[in-house]
N, C-alpha and C positions, 0 to 999 in steps of 0.2 A: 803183899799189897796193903799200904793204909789208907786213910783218908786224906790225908795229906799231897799223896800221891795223886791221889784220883783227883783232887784239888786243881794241884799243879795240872793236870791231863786237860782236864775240862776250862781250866783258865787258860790255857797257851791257844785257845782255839777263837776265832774272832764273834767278837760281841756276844762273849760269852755272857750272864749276868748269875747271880747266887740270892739262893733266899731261903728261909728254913719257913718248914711249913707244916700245917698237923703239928707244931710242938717240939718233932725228935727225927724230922727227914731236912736235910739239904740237899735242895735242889736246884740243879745247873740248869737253866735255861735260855735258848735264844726265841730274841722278840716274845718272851712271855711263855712258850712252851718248852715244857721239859725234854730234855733227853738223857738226865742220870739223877739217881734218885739216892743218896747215901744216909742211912740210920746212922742216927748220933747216939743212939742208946745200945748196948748190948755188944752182941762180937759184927765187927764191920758185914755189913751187906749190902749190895745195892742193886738197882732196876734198871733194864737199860731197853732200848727197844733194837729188837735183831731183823734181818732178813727174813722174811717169809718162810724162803725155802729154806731155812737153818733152824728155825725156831723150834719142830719138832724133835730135831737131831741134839740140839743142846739141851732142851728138857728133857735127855734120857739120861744126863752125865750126874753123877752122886754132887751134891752141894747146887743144881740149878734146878729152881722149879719156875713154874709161869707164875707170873705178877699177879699179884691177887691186884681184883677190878679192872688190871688191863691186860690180862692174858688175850685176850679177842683180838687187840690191836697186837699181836706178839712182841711182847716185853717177856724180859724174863726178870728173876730174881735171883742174882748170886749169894748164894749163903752161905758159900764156902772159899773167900779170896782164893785158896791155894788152887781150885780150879783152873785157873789162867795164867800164864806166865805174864810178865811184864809186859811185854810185846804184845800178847794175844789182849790183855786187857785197856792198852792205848787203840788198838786196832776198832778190840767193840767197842768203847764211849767214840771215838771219832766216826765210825759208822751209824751207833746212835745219833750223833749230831746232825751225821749227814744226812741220814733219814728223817727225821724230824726239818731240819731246812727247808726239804727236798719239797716240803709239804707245805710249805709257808706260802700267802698270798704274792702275788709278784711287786702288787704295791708297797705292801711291808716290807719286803728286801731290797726296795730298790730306796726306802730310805736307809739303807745300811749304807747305800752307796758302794 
């Protein structure tokens, strides 16, 4: 997995938008909140936010730990691309999305149209 990739992942998904922020994070965001967090500095990592009921079970795996500042909301932090295959890593950024959506005001999405 690159950045590039995760790019593409997070662009193919509707009203997506991108912004870097802190400096050395890009972040994928709909209507203004994030749902994938990717480091431009160092070896590729990034935050995503999980299911509830999955969050403890993925912070037990070697290369995922919880999101520093938003582990409470369960985000994790992958530190170790090779963690996830292809599939499993379009699976989690599209459920991040979908979680974070799922959360949005119904006025704000309904200007999505």
């Amino acid at each position: 997995m690159n950045i590039d990739t995760i790019r593409e992942i997070c662009k193919n998904l509707p009203h997506v938008t991108e912004d870097v922020k802190w400096g050395n994070d890009l972040c994928f965001l709909i209507l203004q909140k994030m749902f994938c967090v990717v480091s431009l500095q160092g070896p590729l990592s990034a935050s995503l936010k999980v299911k509830e009921e999955e969050f403890d079970e993925l912070i037990t795996k070697p290369g995922i730990v919880p999101a520093p500042y938003v582990a409470k909301h369960k985000w994790i932090l992958v530190t170790n691309p090779e963690v996830f295959n292809s599939k499993e890593w379009e699976h989690f950024i599209q459920q991040s999305y979908q979680l974070i959506r799922a959360k949005l005001p119904k006025n704000k999405l309904a200007q999505l149209g």
